[in-house]
C-alpha positions in Angstrom: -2.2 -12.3 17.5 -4.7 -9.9 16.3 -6.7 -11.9 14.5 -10.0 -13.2 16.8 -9.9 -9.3 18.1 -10.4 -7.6 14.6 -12.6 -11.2 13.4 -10.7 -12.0 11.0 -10.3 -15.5 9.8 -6.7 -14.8 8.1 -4.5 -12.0 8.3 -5.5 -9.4 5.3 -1.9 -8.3 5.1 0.5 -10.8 4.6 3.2 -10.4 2.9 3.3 -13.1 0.4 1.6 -13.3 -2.9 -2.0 -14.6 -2.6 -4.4 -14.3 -5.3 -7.2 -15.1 -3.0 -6.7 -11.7 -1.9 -6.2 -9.8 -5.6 -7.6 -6.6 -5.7 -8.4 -5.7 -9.2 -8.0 -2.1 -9.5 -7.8 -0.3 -13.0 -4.4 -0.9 -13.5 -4.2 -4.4 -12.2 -7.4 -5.8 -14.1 -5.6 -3.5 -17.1 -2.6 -5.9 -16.7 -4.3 -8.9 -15.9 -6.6 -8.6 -19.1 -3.8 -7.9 -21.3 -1.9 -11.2 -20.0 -5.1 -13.3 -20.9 -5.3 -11.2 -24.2 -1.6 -12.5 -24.7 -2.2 -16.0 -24.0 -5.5 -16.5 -26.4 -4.4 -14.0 -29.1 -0.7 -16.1 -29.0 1.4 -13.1 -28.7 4.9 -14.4 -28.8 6.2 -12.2 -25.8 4.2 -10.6 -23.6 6.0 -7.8 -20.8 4.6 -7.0 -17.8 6.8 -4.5 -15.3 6.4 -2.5 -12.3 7.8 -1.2 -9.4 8.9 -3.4 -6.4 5.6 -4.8 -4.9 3.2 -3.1 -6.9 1.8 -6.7 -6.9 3.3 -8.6 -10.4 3.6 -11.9 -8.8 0.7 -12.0 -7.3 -1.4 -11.1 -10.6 0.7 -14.4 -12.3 0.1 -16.5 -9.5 -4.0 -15.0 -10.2 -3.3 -16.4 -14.0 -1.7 -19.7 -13.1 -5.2 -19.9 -10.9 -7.4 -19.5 -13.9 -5.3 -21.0 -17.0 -6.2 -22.8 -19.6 -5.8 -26.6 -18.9 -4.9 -26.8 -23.0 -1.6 -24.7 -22.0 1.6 -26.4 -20.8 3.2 -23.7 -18.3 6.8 -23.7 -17.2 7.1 -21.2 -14.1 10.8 -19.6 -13.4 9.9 -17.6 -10.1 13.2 -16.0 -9.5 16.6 -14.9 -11.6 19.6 -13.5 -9.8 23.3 -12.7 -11.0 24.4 -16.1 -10.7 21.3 -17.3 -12.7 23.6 -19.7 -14.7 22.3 -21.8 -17.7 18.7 -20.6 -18.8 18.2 -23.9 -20.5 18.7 -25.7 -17.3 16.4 -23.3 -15.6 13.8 -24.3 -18.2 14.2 -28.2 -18.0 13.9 -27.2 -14.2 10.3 -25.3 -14.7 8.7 -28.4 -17.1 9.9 -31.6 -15.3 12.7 -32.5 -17.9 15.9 -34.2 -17.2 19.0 -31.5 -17.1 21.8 -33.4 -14.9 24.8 -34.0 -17.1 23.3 -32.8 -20.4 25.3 -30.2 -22.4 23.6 -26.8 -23.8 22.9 -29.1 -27.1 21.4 -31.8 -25.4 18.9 -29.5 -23.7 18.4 -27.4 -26.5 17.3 -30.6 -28.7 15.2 -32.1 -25.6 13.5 -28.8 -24.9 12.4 -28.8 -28.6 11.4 -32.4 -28.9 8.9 -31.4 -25.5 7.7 -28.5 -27.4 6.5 -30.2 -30.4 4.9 -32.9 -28.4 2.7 -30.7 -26.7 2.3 -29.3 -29.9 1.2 -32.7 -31.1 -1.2 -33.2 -28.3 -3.1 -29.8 -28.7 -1.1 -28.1 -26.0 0.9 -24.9 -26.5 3.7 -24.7 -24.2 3.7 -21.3 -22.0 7.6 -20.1 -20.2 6.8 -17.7 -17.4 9.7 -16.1 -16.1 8.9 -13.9 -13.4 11.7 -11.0 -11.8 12.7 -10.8 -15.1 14.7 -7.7 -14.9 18.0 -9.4 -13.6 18.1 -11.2 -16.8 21.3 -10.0 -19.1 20.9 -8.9 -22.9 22.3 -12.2 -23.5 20.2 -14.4 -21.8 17.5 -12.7 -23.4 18.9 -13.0 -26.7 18.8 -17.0 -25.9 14.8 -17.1 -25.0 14.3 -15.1 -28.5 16.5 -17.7 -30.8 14.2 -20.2 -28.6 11.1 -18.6 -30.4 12.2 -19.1 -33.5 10.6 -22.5 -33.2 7.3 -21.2 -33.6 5.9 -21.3 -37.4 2.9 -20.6 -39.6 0.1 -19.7 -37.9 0.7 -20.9 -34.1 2.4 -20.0 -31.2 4.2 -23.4 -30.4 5.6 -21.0 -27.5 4.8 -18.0 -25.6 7.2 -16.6 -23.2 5.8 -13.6 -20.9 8.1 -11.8 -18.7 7.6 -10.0 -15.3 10.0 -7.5 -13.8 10.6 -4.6 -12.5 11.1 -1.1 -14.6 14.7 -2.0 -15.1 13.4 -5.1 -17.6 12.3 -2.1 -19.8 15.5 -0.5 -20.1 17.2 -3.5 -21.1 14.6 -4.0 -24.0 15.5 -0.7 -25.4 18.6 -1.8 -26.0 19.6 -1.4 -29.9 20.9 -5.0 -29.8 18.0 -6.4 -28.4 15.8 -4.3 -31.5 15.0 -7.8 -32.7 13.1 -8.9 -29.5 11.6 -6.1 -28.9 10.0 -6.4 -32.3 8.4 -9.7 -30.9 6.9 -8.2 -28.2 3.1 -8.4 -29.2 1.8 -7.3 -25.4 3.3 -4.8 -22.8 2.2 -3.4 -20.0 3.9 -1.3 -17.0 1.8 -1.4 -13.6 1.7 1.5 -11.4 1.3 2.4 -7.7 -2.6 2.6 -6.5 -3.6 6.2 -6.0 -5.4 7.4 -3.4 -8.6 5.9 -3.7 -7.5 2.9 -4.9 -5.7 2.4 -1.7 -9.0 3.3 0.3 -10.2 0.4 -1.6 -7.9 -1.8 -1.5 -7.6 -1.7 2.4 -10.8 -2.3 2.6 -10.9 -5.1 0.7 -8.3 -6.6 1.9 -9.9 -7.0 5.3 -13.4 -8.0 4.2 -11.6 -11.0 2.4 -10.4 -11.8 5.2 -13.8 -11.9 7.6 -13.1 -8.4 9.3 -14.9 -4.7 8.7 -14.5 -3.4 5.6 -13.9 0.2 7.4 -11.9 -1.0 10.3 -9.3 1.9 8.6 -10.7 5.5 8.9 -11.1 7.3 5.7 -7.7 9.5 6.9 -5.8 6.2 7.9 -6.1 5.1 4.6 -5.1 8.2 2.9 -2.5 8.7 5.3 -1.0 5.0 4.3 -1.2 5.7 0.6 1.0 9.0 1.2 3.5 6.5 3.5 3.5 3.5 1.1 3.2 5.5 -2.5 0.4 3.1 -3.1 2.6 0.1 -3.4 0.4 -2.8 -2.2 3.6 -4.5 -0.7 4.4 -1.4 1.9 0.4 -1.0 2.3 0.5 -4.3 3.5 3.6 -4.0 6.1 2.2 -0.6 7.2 -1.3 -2.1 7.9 -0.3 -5.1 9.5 2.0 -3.4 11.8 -0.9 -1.1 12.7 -3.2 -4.0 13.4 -0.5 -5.0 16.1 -0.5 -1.6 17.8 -4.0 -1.1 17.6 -4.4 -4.8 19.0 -1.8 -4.0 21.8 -4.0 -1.0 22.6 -7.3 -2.9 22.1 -8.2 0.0 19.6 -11.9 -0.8 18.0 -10.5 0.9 14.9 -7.3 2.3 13.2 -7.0 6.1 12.8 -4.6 8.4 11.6 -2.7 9.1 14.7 -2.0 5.7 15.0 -0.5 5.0 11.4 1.6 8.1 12.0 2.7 7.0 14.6 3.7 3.0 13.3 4.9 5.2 10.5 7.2 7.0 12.3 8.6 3.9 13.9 9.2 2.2 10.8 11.0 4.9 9.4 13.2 5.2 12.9 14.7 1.7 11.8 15.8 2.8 8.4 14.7 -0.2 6.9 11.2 1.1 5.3 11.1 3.3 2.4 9.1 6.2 3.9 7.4 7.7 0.1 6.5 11.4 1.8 10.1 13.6 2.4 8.7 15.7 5.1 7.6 13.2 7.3 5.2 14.9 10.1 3.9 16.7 7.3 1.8 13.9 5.9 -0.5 14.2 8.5 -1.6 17.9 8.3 -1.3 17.3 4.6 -4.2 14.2 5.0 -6.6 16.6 6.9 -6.1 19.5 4.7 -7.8 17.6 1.4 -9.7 14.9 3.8 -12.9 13.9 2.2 -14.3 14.3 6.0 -17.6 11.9 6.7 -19.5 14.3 7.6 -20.9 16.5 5.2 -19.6 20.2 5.4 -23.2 21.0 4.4 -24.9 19.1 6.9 -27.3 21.4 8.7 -26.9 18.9 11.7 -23.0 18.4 12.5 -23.5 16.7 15.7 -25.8 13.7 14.5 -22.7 10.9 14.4 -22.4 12.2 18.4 -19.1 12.3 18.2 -16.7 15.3 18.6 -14.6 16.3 16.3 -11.1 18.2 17.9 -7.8 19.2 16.1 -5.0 19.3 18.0 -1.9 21.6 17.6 1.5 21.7 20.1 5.0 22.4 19.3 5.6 18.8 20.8 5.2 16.3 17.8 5.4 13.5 20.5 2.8 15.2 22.8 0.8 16.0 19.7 0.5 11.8 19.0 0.0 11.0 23.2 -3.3 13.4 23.3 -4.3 11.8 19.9 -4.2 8.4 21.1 -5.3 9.3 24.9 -8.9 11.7 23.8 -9.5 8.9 20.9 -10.4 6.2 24.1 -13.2 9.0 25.5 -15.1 9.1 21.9 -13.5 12.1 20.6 -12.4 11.7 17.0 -8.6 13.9 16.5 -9.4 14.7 12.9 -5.7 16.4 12.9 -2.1 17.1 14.8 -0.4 20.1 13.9 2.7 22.2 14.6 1.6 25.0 16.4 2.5 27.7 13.4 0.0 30.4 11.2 0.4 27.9 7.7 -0.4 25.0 9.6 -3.4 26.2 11.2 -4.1 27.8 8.0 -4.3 24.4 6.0 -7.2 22.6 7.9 -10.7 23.3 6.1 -13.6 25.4 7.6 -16.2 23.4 9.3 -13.7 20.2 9.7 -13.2 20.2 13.4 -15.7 21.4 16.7 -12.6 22.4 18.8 -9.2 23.3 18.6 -6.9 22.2 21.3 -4.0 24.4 21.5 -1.1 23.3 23.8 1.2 26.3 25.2 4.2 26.8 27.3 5.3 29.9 29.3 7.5 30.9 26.5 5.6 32.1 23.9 8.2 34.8 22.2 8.6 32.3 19.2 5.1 32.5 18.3 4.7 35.2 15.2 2.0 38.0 15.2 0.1 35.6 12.1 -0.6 33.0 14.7 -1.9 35.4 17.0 -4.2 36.7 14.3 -5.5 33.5 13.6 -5.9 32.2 16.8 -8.3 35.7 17.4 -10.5 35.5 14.7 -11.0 31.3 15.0 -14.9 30.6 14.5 -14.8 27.6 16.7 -14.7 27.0 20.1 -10.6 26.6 20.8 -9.4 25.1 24.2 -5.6 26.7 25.5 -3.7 24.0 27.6 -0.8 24.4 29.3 1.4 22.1 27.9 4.0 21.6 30.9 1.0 20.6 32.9 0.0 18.2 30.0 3.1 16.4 30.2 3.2 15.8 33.4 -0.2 14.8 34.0 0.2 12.2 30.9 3.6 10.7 32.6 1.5 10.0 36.2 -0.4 6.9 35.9 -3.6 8.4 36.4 -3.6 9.6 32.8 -6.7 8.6 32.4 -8.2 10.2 34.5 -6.9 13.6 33.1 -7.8 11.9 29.6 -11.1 11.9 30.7 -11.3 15.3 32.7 -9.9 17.3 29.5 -12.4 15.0 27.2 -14.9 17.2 29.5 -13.7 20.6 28.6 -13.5 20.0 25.1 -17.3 18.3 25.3 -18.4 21.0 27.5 -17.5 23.7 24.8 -19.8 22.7 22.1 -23.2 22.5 24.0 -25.3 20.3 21.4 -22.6 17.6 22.1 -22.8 14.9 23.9 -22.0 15.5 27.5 -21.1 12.3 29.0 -18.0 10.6 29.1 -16.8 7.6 30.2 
């Protein structure tokens, strides 16, 4: 849907594994190394965990890509409760017959495939990837399959992928014998922040768009949502794509991942990372990296304004974000209308506050007054009651553009026209 208005030839953020699209941060070139290390050093088992969709599968499928042709590789993508008979599972993953054979049979046939690969040059390589619903048993029964290997080669490698819980069932004490086997190990963790800004960014180059179609805040905004786990990056990027598309937004800003944020988390179904939810926001613009130099002596040469917005209305809050953005005026923050939160956002961040009132001003504290007295830059009050209705009337453009006026008009060395 989006795709020809962003320019991309794909979508960046599917959802299924695609090495084409591997981002190789530290961690995941880390892990990735360590699997070929593995694989040409013939480590016996190599361990590779992680969190759910930190982006395992797609660093195996990345591997299978680029393996060695001299390697025989047996791929078991998926274990569950009712798993049933590994050795089945393994004739399955190399080609082999398995209907009507007993354990013995397949045990015997499995090793006779082995040692002809052997025989050939070929080592023979079992992949088993969500390792972690595998039982102590079942592991027990890939170690006695090790024991085939002798002298000085590997006959067969076995490298596991799975989430944390795979770890705990290593540490078992009566699976101390595997674990001694385990020559390579590694457990992959969420991007931070950066990483994420990167990753994004990657992400839709790949895929034919701008590399900065997500604003610097966007981005940090989506690691604070997603915890840096690619898999929610993904979902939340995707679905903001699709917002921004239905609003034929040129780029993605904060305002508008909150607010697909938000929605997600309405549903229940997406694992929101920050507790405090609002909160995310003001805490993105109080360590934003902001584009614009604080040290600039020229603050006005990008021509844009830069506003912070602040109501006791979270929904009115997101509406003026999204309405000012279409009139050129960057919203480098919403707020709560409170002393702390005002507090937080950095000197020299915004041109113009936009404060948003109603008649009843008793719960306002003496600190907010304070602060709102000795502001440095230009602040615009608003009566909010007026600003709702004006934004429900479907000339709410128009007032878009008459309050994009006011806020211009207050910083002369802006620009002064609107559209």
């Amino acid at each position: 849907m989006y795709q020809s208005f962003y320019g991309f030839r794909e979508k960046p953020f599917s959802l299924l594994p695609d090495s084409g699209f591997l981002y190789l941060s530290g961690k995941h070139r880390m892990a990735l190394t360590l699997l070929e290390y593995g694989l040409m050093n013939q480590a016996g088992f190599t361990v590779i965990s992680g969190g759910i969709g930190t982006g395992k599968t797609t660093l195996i499928r990345k591997l299978l890509n680029d393996i060695d042709p001299s390697l025989k590789v047996g791929l078991i993508s998926n274990t569950h409760q009712t798993f049933g008979d590994l050795l089945q599972w393994i004739a399955l993953a190399y080609g082999l017959p398995h209907q009507g054979k007993d354990k013995v049979q397949l045990y015997q046939e499995f090793m006779d495939f082995i040692i002809h690969e052997y025989a050939q040059g070929r080592r023979t390589v079992l992949i088993v990837d969500e390792a972690q619903n595998m039982p102590a048993e079942m592991l027990e029964e890939l170690r006695m399959l090790s024991n085939v290997n002798a002298d000085k080669d590997q006959v067969l490698q076995v490298i596991l992928v799975g989430q944390r819980e795979l770890r705990e069932t290593l540490k078992r004490p009566d699976l101390v014998q595997f674990a001694q086997r385990i020559g390579v190990d590694y457990h992959l963790e969420p991007l931070d922040a950066e990483e994420t800004s990167d990753y994004i960014r990657h992400r839709c180059k790949t895929a034919g768009g701008k590399a900065k179609l997500f604003s610097d805040q966007a981005c940090r905004l989506i690691h604070q949502h997603s915890g840096g786990v690619p898999r929610l990056i993904n979902l939340l990027c995707d679905t903001a794509l699709v917002y921004g598309y239905a609003e034929q937004r040129d780029r993605v800003d904060a305002a508008l991942v909150e607010e697909v944020a938000k929605e997600k988390q309405k549903g229940g179904l997406f694992p929101i990372q920050n507790l405090k939810g609002s909160e995310s926001f003001n805490e993105v613009s109080k360590f934003e990296n902001f584009e614009t130099s604080l040290n600039d002596s020229d603050p006005f040469k990008r021509h844009q304004l830069r506003i912070a917005i602040t109501a006791d209305s979270e929904l009115l809050r997101i509406y003026l974000s999204r309405l000012l953005t279409r009139f050129g005026i960057e919203v480098v923050a919403t707020l709560p209308l409170t002393a702390r939160d005002l507090r937080a956002l950095p000197a020299g961040s915004i041109d113009v506050l936009l404060v948003e009132l109603d008649d009843n001003m008793d719960h306002l504290d003496e600190a907010l007054y304070e602060i709102l007295e000795e502001w440095q830059q230009p602040v615009l009050f608003n009566d909010n009651l007026a600003t709702e209705a004006s934004l429900s009337q479907p000339d709410r453009l128009d007032y878009g553009r008459k309050l994009s006026r006011k806020l211009y008009s207050l910083v002369p060395q802006a620009p002064q026209s609107v559209a």
